[in-house]
N, C-alpha and C positions, 0 to 999 in steps of 0.2 A: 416091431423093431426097425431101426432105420438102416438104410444103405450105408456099406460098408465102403469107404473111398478108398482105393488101392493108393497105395504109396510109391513113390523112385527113392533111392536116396542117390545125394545129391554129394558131393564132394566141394568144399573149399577152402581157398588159400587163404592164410592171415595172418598179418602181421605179428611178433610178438608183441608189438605194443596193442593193436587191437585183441587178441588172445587174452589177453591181461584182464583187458576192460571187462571184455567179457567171463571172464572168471571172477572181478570182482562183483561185477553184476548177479552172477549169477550164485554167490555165497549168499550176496544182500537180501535176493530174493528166496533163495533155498528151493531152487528148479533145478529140475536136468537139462544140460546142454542143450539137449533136441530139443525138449519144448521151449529153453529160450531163443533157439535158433525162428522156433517156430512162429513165434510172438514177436520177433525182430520183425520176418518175413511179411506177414499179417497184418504189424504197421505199416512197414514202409509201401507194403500195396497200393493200403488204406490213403496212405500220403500223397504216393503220385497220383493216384485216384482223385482225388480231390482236389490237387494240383490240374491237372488235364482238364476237367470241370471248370476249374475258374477260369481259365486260358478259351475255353471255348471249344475245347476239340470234344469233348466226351459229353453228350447229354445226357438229362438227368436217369433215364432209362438203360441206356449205356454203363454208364458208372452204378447205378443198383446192382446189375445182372453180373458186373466186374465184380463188385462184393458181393455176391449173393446174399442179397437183401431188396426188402422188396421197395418200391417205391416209395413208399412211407417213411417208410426206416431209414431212407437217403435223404429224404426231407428234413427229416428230424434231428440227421448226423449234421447237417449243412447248417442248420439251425443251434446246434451246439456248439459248435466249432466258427458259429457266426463268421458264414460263407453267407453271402446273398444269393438269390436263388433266383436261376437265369428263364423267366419265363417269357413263353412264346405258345401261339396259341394250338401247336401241337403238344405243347409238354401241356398244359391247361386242361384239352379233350383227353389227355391216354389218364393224367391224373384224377381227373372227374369219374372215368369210366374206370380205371380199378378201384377207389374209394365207392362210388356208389352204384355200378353197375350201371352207369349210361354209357 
């Protein structure tokens, strides 16, 4: 069985017109709050994640271990989302050597 992540909860302010959105949102979907709060969260990580990467501050390493995912699976998000992929011959040696174990 896997590790159990401990929780905070988290308190925030919001508009009623944001309120709204998200209560229409979250009928459309038929979630509970928390977990659309959850999945809000989760993208917008995902987003500035991806953002910080294309800007240059966050390498490809960097931004896996931010999502926890592994190097591939960042590759492959980047490739989906048709980002180009910033290579340099350190990202080249860490990716060779978790793919094939050189």
């Amino acid at each position: 069985m896997g590790e159990t992540e401990q929780t905070s909860t988290v308190t925030v302010r919001l508009s009623k017109s944001s309120l709204s959105r998200v209560q229409t949102v979250q009928k459309l979907e038929k979630v509970d709050r928390s977990t659309l709060f959850k999945e809000f969260l989760e993208d917008g990580i995902r987003d500035r994640v991806l953002q910080l990467y294309k800007k240059g501050k966050l390498t490809q390493r960097c931004a896996a271990e931010l999502l926890d995912v592994t190097l591939r699976e960042f590759l492959e998000l980047l490739e989906a989302e048709g980002i180009p992929i910033n290579w340099d011959s350190d990202n080249i040696k860490q990716y060779m050597k978790e793919k094939y174990g050189e």
